[in-house]
N, C-alpha and C positions, 0 to 999 in steps of 0.2 A: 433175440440173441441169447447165447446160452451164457451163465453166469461163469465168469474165469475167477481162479484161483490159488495164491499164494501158500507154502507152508513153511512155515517160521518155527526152528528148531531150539531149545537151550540142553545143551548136556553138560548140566550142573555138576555140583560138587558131592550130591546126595539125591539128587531124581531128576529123570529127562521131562524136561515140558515140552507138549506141541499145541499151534496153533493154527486152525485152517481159517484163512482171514479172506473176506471180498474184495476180490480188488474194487470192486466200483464204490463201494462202502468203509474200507478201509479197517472194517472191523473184522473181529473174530466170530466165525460161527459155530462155532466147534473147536473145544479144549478135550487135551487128556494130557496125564501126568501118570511118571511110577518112580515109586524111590526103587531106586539103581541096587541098595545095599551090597553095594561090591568092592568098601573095604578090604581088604586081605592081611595077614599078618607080616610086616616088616622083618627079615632077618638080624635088622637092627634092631628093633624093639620099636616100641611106639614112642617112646621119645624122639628118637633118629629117625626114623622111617616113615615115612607113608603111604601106602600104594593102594591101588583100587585094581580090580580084576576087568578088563576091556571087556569081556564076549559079553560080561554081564551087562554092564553100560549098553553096547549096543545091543542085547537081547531086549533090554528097557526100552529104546529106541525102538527096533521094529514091533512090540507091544503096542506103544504106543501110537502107533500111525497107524496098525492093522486096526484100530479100535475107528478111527475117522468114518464118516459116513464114507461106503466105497463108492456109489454114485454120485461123490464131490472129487475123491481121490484124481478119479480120470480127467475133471477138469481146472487141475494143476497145474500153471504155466511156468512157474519157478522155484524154486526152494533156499533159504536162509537160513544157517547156521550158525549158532553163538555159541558158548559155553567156556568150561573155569577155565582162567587163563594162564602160562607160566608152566604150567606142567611137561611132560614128555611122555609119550609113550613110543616103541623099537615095535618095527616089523619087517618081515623078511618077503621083498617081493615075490611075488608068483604062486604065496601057498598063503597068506595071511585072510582072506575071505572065498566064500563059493555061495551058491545058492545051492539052499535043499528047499526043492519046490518052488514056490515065491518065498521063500523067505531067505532073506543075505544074513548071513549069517560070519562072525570072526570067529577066527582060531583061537583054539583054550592057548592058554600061556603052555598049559601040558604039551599041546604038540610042538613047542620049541619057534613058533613061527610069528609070534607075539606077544612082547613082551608085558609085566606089570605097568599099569600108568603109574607114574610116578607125581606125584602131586605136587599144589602151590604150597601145601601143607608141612614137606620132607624138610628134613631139618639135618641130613647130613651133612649138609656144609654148614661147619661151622663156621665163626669168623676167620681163626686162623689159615683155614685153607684157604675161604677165599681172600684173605689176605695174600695168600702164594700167587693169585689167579691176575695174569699183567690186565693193567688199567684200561678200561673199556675206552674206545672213540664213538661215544653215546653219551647224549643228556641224563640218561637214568643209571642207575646205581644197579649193582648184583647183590640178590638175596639168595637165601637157600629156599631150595622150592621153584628156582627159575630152572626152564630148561636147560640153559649153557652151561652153568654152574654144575648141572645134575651130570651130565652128559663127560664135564672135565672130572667131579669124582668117580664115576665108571671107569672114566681110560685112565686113569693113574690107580684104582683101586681094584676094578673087577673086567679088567681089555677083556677074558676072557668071554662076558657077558655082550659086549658090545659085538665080537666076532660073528654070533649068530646070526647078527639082520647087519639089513642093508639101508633103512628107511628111518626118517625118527618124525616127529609131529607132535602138536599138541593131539589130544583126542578126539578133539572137531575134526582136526586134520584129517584123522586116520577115518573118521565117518565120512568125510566127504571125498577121498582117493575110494574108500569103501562103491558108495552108491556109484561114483563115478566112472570107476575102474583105471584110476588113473595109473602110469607106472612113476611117476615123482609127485609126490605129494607137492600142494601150492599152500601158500600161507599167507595170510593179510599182514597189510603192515601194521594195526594192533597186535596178531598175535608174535610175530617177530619182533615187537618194541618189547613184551612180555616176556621174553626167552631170553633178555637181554644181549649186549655184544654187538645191537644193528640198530645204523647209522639212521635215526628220523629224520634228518636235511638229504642226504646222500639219496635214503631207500636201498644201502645197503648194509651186507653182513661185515663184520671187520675183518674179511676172509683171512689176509694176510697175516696180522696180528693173532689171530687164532690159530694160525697154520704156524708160523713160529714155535708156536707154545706150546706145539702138543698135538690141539686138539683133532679131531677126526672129520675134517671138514666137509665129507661127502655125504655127512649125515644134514646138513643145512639142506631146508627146503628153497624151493622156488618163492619168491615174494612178488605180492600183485596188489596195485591198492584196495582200501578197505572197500567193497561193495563189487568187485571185480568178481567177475565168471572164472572159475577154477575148472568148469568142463561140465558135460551134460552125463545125464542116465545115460547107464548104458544100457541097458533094456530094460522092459517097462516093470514096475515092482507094485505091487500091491492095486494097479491099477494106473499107476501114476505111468503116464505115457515117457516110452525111451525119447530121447531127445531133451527132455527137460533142461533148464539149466540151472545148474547148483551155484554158487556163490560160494568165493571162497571163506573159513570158515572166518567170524569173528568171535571179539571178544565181550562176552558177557556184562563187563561193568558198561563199554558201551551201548549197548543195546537196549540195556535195563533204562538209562539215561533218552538212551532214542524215542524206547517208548511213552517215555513219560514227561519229558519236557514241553512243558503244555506254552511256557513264555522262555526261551529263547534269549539271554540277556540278563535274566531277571530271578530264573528261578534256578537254586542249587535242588540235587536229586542226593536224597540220602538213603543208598539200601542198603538194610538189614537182613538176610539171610543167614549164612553162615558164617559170612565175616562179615565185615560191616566197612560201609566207606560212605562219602560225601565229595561231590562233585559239582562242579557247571563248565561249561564249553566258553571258552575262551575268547575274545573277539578275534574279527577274521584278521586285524591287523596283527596279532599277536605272533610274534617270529621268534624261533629257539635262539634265532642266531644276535637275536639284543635285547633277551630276557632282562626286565630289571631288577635290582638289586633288592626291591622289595620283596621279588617273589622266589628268593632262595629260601622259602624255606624249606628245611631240611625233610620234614614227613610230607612236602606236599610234591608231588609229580606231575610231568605233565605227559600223557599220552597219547598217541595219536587216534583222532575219533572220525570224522567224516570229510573230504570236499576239503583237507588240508588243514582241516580246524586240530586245536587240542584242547584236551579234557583237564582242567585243573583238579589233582585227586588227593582226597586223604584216605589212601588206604590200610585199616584196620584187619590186621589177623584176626583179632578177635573180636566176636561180635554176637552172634543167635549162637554160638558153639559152647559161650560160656554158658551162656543158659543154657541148653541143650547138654553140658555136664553137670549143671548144680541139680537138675531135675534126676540124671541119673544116680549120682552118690546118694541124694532122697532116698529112693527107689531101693539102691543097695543097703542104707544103710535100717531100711524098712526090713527087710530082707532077714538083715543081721538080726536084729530082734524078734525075729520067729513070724512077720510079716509080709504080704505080696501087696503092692498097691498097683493097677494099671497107669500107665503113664499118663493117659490124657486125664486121669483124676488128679494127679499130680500138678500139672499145665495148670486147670483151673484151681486147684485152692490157692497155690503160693499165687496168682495173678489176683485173686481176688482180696488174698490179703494184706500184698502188694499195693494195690490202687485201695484200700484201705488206712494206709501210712503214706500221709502226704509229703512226711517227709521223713528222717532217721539220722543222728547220729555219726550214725556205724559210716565207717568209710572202706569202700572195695573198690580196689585197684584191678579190674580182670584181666591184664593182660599173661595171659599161661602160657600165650606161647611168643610172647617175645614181639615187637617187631621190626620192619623192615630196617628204619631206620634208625634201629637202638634195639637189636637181637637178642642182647642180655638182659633184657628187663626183665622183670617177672610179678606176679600179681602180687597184691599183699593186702591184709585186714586189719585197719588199723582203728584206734577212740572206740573199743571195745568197753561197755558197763553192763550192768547185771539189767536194763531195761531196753537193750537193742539188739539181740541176739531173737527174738521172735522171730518163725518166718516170714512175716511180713517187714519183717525191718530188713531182715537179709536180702528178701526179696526186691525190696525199693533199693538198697543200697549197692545191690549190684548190678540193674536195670541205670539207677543213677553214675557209677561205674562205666561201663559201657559209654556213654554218653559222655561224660568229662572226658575219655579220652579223644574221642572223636573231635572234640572243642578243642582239647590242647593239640590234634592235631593241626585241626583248620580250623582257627580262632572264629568268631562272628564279626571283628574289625578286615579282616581278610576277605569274605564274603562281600561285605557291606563295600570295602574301597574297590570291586569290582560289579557292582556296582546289583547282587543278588540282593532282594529286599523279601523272598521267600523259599519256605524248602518245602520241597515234594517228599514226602514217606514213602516208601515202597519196600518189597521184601516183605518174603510172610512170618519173620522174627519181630518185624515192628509192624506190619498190618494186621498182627493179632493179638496185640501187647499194649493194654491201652497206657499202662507205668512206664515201661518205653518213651508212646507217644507223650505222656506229659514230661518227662524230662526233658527232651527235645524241645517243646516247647516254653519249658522254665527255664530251661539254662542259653537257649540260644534265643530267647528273646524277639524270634521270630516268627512270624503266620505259618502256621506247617498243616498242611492240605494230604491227607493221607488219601493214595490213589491204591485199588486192587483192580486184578486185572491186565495191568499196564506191566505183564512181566517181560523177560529178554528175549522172548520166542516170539513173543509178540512183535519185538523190535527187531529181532533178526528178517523176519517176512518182513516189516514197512520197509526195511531197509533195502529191499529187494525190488520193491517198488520205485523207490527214489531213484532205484541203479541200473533201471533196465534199459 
């Protein structure tokens, strides 16, 4: 018999991963990756704004799968898609993709036919607004940077922008109506928990209540549960035979979790990427609707993950992004003094002299950009002397940084009374950061098992397996 085969999708926040996994093996035989770099500039500025350029995202996307061995490509039997969640991107049925050649290709935002992603990142809603914004019939709360929120600052500040399309999704969405061809985009009930405004007991949007207020409700996608077929190829692309079937897309923090939870019960999964969060899967008894009173806490959420279960999460804005700024102001301020340093020379000294200082002083607060549940916070350096200011002291103190806040979001007595006695590492912010991993393991006082490998592409394809 000839070897079949899953592809497991992540379209991150900064580069698409794929993975062609066996089905009979359960592994991957073949990876590729490309950083997307499709940032674009905000008319609001980078504080307000955040947007990422779509064609480029999916130009990253077909890269990377054109690269697959094409003698595995054709023996393909389904496809799984994950990536950043919360966001929105606008497209205008009938003209937003075509193929030139084999390759699918999306319209530039230039030809008017699709719009900027808008990211989990965007920060135009402020609180005030969404103070203006009527109170969700949902367990979770509205942030800026969730799609509904985005979508209500558009129709009260920019209708005009909205008038062009007819279609809205996160970016998975748009990738998977893409290969699909679908004409309504479909959406998992992760990524609709993530867009806030929709109902996890119900499985539905809070139509009515949004229709009141305003909002433009015919930009809401179709919802289908998490592992649910959204539609097949529509003709064969790269090899991968038409008829395929795609899966509708999910969300990334899941999947990262899917791939890597080796105990079930027992172990929380902490990735570090570009933001940073800490999780575990909830027992099956576990019901929204008699939450107890222990687990309100305010930074921890629950979302929906697989089979009805849900994700206990502390989600961090910030997380590999501070580093990923401390490394560039370096860089800049190298710059400024008549010097060029390459980044990845930058990477290894401050890590090395980092994990050099076991411990520091200095105390860094890194939250820059705020978060969910407490928007106006902001970082701060504090117990500042004339022998902690090295970069290695900076360095431990804002890896050690990073880290308290993840604690002060989801304590280790929270973990521990549910009954997690370990954490998984994952994320290539902390799979490559060994001051990272020993805070982690100083401050949360527990076995922490660093997996690589086990990304969300990975878990999008298992996930495809489980759901066939």
């Amino acid at each position: 018999m000839s070897a079949e085969y899953v592809l497991g999708v992540d379209i991150g926040t900064t580069s698409v991963k794929v993975n062609l996994i066996d089905i009979s093996t359960k592994k991957p035989i073949a990876r590729q990756t490309k950083d997307t770099r499709a940032d674009c500039p905000s008319e609001l500025g980078p504080a307000a704004g955040n947007k990422q350029d779509a064609a480029r995202i999916a130009s990253a996307f077909h890269g990377c799968v054109s690269r697959l061995p094409r003698d595995k490509l054709k023996l393909i039997t389904s496809i799984g898609v994950c990536g950043q969640m919360h966001g929105v991107v606008l497209w205008k049925q009938g003209s937003a993709w075509g193929y030139q050649g084999e390759r699918l290709e999306l319209s530039t935002q230039a030809s008017g036919s699709v719009s900027a992603v808008y990211t989990w990142q965007d920060n135009r809603c402020t609180p005030a607004f969404l103070a203006s914004l009527p109170h969700p019939d949902s367990h979770l709360g509205m942030s800026s940077g969730f799609g509904i929120p985005t979508l209500f600052w558009m129709a009260r500040n920019k209708p005009e922008r909205l008038e062009k399309y007819n279609r809205a999704g996160t970016i998975m969405d748009l990738i998977v109506a893409m290969l699909c061809q679908l004409d309504e985009p479909v959406m998992s009930v992760q990524n609709a928990a993530s867009w806030g405004y929709f109902n996890c007991v119900s499985a539905q949007w809070n139509k009515e209540l949004l229709q009141e207020a305003g909002f433009p409700v015919h930009f809401l996608p179709k919802v289908i549960p998490a592992g649910g077929v959204a539609g097949t190829l529509k003709q064969a692309w790269l090899g991968i035979p038409a008829g395929t079937p795609v899966g509708a897309a999910l969300g990334d923090l899941q999947c990262s979790v899917f791939a890597n939870l080796v105990r079930p019960g027992f172990d929380a999964v902490m990735n570090i990427s570009t933001s940073g969060q800490l999780g575990f899967v909830m027992q099956k008894e576990f019901q929204l609707e008699n939450k107890l009173a222990d687990e309100s806490i305010s930074s921890v959420q629950y979302f929906p993950y697989f089979d009805g279960q849900y994700l206990a999460v502390a989600a961090s804005l910030n997380g590999g992004n501070s580093l990923a700024l401390f490394v560039k102001i370096l860089q800049q301020w190298a710059q400024e003094l008549g010097f060029s340093v390459p980044q990845d020379k930058v990477w290894t000294r401050i890590l090395d002299l980092g994990a050099a200082h076991e411990s520091t002083t200095l105390e860094i607060t890194p939250t820059l950009l705020g978060e969910r549940h407490n928007p106006e916070v902001r970082g701060t350096v504090s117990n500042i002397d004339q022998s902690n200011l090295g970069l290695g002291c900076v360095t431990r103190a804002l890896c050690q940084g990073i880290i308290a806040n993840l604690l002060k979001m989801m304590p280790k007595e929270f973990l521990v009374s549910h009954g997690v006695d370990r954490i998984v590492g994952v994320g290539s912010a902390l799979t490559r950061n060994p001051v990272l991993q020993s805070e982690v393991s100083k401050q949360y006082a527990l076995p922490l098992e660093v997996l690589t490998g086990g990304d969300a592409a990975l878990g999008a394809g298992l996930s495809r397996l489980l759901h066939v």
